[in-house]
C-alpha positions as CSV (number, residue, x, y, z in Angstrom):
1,X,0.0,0.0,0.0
2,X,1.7,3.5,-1.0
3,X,1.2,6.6,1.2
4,X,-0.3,9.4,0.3
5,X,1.7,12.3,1.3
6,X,-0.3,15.8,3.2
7,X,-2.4,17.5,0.8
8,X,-4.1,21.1,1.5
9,X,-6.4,23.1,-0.3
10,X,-7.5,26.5,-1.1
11,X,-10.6,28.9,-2.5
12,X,-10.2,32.2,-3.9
13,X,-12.3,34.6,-5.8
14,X,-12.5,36.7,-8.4
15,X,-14.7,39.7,-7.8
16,X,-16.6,41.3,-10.2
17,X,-15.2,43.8,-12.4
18,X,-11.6,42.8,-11.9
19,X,-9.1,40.3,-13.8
20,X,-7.0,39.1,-10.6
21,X,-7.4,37.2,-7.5
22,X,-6.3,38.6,-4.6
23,X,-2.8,37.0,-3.6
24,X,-2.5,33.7,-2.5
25,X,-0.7,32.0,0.4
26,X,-0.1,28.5,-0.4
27,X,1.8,28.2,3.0
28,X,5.1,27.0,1.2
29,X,6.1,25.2,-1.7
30,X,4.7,22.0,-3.1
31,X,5.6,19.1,-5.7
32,X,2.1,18.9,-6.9
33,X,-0.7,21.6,-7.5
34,X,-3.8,21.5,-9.3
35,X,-5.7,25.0,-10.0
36,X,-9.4,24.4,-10.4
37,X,-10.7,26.7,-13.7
38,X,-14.3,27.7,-13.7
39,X,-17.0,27.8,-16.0
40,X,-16.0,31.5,-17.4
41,X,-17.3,33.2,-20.6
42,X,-15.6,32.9,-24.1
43,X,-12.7,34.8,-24.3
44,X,-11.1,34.5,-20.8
45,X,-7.4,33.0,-21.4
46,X,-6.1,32.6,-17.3
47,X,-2.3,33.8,-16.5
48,X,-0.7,32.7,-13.4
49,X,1.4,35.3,-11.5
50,X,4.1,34.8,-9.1
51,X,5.8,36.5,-6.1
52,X,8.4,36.1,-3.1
53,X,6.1,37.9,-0.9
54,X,2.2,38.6,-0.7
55,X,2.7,42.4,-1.0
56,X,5.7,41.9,-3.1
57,X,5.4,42.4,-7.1
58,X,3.8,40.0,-9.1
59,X,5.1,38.4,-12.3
60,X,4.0,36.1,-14.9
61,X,4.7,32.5,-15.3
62,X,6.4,31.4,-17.7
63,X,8.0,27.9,-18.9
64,X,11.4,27.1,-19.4
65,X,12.6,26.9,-22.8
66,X,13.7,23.9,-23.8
67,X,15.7,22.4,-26.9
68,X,12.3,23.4,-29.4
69,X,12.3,26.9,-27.8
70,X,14.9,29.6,-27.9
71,X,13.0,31.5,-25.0
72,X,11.0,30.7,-22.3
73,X,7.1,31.0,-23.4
74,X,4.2,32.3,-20.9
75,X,2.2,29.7,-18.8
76,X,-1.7,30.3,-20.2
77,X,-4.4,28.4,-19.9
78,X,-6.8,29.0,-23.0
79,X,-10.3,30.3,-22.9
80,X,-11.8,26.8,-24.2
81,X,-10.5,25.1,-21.1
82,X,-13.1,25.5,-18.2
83,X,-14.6,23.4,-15.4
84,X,-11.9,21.5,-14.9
85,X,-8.5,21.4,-12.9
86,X,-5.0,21.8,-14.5
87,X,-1.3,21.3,-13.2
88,X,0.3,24.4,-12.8
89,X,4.4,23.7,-12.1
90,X,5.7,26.2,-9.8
91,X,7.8,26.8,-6.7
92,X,6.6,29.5,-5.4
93,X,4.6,30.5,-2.1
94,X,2.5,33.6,-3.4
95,X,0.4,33.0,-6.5
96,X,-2.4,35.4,-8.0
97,X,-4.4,34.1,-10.7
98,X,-5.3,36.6,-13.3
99,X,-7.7,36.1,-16.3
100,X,-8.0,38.3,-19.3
101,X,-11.5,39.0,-18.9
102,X,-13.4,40.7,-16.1
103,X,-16.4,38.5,-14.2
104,X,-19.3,40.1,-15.1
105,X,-22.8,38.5,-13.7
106,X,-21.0,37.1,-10.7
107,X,-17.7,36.6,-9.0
108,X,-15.5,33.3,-9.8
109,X,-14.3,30.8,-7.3
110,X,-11.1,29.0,-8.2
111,X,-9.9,25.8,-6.3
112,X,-6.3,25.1,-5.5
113,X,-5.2,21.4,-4.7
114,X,-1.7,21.3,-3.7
115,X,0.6,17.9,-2.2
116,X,3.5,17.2,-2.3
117,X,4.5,14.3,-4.3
């Protein structure tokens, strides 16, 4: 039987009228973590921002570049993928989740999963 290491989770939201979450402790740094995407409208790509601190400046995501790449290329998770949960790679403790269209009718709650294996 294989253990299943400590997972925690978190809920943020988007207000209305705004593209970001507020900033998000995740409480460390973890192997694993999952960022649940709402149903949004058509349109809304999502960016995931990092920081050293939660009042610190927050910067875009971006991938590595690898031997296909000659520069690293932003982390975006396209408008036609919603109500669902993708793997985000980062280590980092403060995370923002920003999305390139304002919620209108009503604010949206986004789900973190994170463990650590």
């Amino acid at each position: 039987m294989s253990t299943i290491g400590p997972v925690k989770a978190f809920t943020v939201t988007m207000s209305t009228g705004t593209t970001s979450t507020s900033a998000i402790d995740l409480g460390g740094s973890f192997g694993k973590i999952m960022v649940g995407i709402p149903t949004m409208a058509s349109g809304t790509d999502h960016y995931f921002k990092i920081s050293d601190s939660e009042s610190g400046t927050f910067r875009r995501l971006y991938h590595a570049n690898d031997v296909d790449t000659a520069k690293p290329t932003v982390v975006v998770v396209d408008s036609s993928v919603t109500n669902c949960y993708v793997p985000v790679n980062l280590s980092a403790q403060f995370l923002k989740i920003e999305a390139t269209t304002a919620a209108t009718a009503a604010a949206h709650t986004y789900k973190i999963i994170c463990g650590v294996n």
